[in-house]
N, C-alpha and C positions, 0 to 999 in steps of 0.2 A: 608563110605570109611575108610581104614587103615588109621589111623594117630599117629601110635605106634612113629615112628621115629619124630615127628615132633610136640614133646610136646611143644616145645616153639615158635610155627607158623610157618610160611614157607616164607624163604627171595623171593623177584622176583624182576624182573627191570622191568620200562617201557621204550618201545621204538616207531622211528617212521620211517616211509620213506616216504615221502611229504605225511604228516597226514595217513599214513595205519598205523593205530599203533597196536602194540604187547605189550601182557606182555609175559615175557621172565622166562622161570622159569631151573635155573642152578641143574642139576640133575646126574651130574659126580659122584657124591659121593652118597652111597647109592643107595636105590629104588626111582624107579620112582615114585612119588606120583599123577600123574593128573589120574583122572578117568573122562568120560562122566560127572558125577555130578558137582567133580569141576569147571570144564572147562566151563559148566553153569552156575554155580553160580561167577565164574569169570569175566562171560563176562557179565553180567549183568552192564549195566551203572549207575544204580541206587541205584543197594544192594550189589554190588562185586567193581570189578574195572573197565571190561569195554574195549573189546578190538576187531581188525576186527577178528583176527587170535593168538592163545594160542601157542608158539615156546617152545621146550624143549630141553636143550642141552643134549646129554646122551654121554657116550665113544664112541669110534670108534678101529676097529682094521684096520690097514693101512691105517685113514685117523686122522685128527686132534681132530674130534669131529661128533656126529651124530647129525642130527637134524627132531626130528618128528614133526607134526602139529595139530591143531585142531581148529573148528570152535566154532563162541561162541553159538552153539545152542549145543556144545555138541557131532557134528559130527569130525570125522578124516578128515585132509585134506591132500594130497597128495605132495603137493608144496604150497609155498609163496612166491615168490621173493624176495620181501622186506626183507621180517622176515631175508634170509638169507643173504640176504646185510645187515642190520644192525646184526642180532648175528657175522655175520663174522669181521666185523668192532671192536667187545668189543674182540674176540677171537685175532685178528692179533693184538690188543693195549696190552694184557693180554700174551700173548707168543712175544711179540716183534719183529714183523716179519710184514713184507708187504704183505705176503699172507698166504693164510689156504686152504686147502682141508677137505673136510666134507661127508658125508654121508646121502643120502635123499632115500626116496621109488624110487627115480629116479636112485638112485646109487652113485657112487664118481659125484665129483662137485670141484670147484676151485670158489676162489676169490680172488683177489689183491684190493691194495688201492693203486690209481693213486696218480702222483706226487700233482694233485689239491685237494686231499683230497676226492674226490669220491669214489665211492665203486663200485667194477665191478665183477657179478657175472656171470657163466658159467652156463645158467639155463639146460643144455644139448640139442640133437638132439630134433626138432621137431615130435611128433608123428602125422602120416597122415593117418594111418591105421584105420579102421573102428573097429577094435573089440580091439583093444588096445588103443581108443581115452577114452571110447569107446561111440558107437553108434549101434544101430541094424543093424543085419547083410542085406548086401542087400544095404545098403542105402550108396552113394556117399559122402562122405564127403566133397570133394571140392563144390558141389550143395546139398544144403539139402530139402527136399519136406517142406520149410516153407516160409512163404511171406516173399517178401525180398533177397531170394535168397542167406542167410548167408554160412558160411565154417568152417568146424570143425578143431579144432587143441586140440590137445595134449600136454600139456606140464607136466606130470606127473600130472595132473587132466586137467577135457575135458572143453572145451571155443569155443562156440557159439559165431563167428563175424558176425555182420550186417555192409555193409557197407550203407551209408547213406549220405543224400547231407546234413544235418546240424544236427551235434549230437548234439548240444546244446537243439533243439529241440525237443527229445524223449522222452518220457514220459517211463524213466527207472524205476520208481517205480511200472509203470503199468503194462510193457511188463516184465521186467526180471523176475519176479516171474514167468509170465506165460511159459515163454521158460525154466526156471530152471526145473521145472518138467514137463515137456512134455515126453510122451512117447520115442519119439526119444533118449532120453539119459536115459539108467538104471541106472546109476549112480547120475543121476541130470545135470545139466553143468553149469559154470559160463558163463553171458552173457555180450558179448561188444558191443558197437554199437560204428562206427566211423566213420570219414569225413575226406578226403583229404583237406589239409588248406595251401600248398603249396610244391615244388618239396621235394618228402624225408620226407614229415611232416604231419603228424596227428593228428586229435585230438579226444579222445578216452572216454569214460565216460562208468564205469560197473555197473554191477551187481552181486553179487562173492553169489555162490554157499553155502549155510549154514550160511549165513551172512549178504545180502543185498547192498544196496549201500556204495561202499567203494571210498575215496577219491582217492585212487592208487589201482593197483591191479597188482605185478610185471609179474608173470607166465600171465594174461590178455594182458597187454602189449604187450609181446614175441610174443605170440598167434595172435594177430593183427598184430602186424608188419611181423609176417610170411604170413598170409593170405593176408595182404596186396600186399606182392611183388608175392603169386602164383596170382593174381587176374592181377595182374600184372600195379600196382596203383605204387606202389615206387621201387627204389630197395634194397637191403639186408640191408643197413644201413639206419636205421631212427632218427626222435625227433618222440617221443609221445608226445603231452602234455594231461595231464589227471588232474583231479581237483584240484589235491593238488601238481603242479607243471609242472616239464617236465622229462623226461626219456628219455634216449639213448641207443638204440636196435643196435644191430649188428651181423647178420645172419651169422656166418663162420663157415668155415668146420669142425670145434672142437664143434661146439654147437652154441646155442643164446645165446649172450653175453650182461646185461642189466647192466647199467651204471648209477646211480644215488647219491642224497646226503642220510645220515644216520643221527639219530640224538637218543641220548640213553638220556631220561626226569627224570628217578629218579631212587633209588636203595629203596623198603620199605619190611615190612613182614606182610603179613596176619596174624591175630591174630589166639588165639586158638581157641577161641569165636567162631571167623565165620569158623574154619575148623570143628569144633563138631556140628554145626550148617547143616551141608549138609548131 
């Protein structure tokens, strides 16, 4: 990797949204520095720092700030929920304002901070289309040819939902790798498995696409509580609770709008050490 610019290491933050946590790396100024390698040797928990999902702030033209993604095996990822509830949270504290507009492979996006200090982000329309979820052509995506009878959604990356009479019960370490690369998705998908737990309420446990079991998983989330109300289980407003907490979805006609708490754990620099070292 280039590490002309970044003789004296590279600052980042960590952050979390009920345990999905990111490190956060501020890239306004200058070149972007993540490559594939980094963003491996970042996400590494034992030799780097260790994280579900790698967030980049970059400019924006007609919005606040842009934000790209990456998984910690070193793949690109399309959305994060979280990631952009919490960067949106350090951006509206750092411009002074209660909301921000941002920039995702999804396109423009909005976020406020509610008067109770949560973070409410606009993850945009649901995609339901087959070749834009995506999935092979031919193939239904409200019914997919797999046991179980799961529903694909789109939320600027693809999410495989299973519904289920007890998620706590799934063996997600077993099954999600297997539905991640299954034919059916060219891309890969992340996978949810959930259970109705009462009116409007579910509870959700994943498996995210380039990264495994993650305590939260926001775009996951969305994805579920959509297919939940086509399935016709809840309606447009949900609770998820998912491991590392609870989340609040809400289906409207602007988009899926997810509602959670934010929390930013430290501000540090990677040495130069370990960037000449990748």
């Amino acid at each position: 990797m280039n590490t002309k610019r970044i003789q004296s290491g590279l600052p980042f933050m960590k952050m979390h949204g009920l345990g999905n946590d990111f490190v956060v790396i501020d890239a306004r100024v200058g070149d972007d520095p993540v490559t594939p390698a980094l963003a491996r040797a970042l996400g590494d928990r034992h030799r780097g720092v260790g994280f579900d999902q790698l967030a980049v702030i970059r400019p924006a033209q007609g919005a606040d700030f842009t934000l790209d993604f990456w998984n910690n095996d070193g793949t690109r990822a399309g959305a994060c929920g979280n990631a952009t509830r919490c960067v949106s949270d350090y951006m509206m504290r750092q411009l002074d304002r209660a909301d921000v507009t941002l920039v995702t492979e999804r396109g423009h996006l909005s976020a406020v901070r509610r008067e109770d200090g949560m973070v409410s982000v606009n993850m945009g329309a649901p995609i339901l289309e087959a070749a834009q979820i995506p999935i092979l052509p031919g193939i239904d995506p409200a019914h997919l040819p797999l046991g179980g009878d799961p529903i694909a959604v789109g939320m600027g990356n693809p999410h495989c939902v299973f519904f289920v009479d007890d998620a706590e019960a799934v063996e997600v370490d077993r099954q999600g790798p297997v539905i991640e690369h299954d034919p059916l998705f060219p891309e890969r998908t992340n996978v949810e498995f959930a259970s109705v737990i009462g009116p409007d309420h579910l509870r959700m446990r994943v498996w995210e696409r380039g990264t495994g079991i993650t305590l939260a998983c926001g775009s996951g989330t969305c994805a579920t509580a959509v297919a939940a109300h086509l399935r016709g289980l809840t309606g447009k407003r949900v609770l998820v609770d998912v491991d590392g907490g609870q989340l609040e979805i809400d289906w409207r006609d602007d988009g899926v709008w997810m509602t959670g708490p934010t929390a930013h754990v430290f501000d540090a620099t990677l040495t130069q050490d370990f960037l000449d070292a990748i």
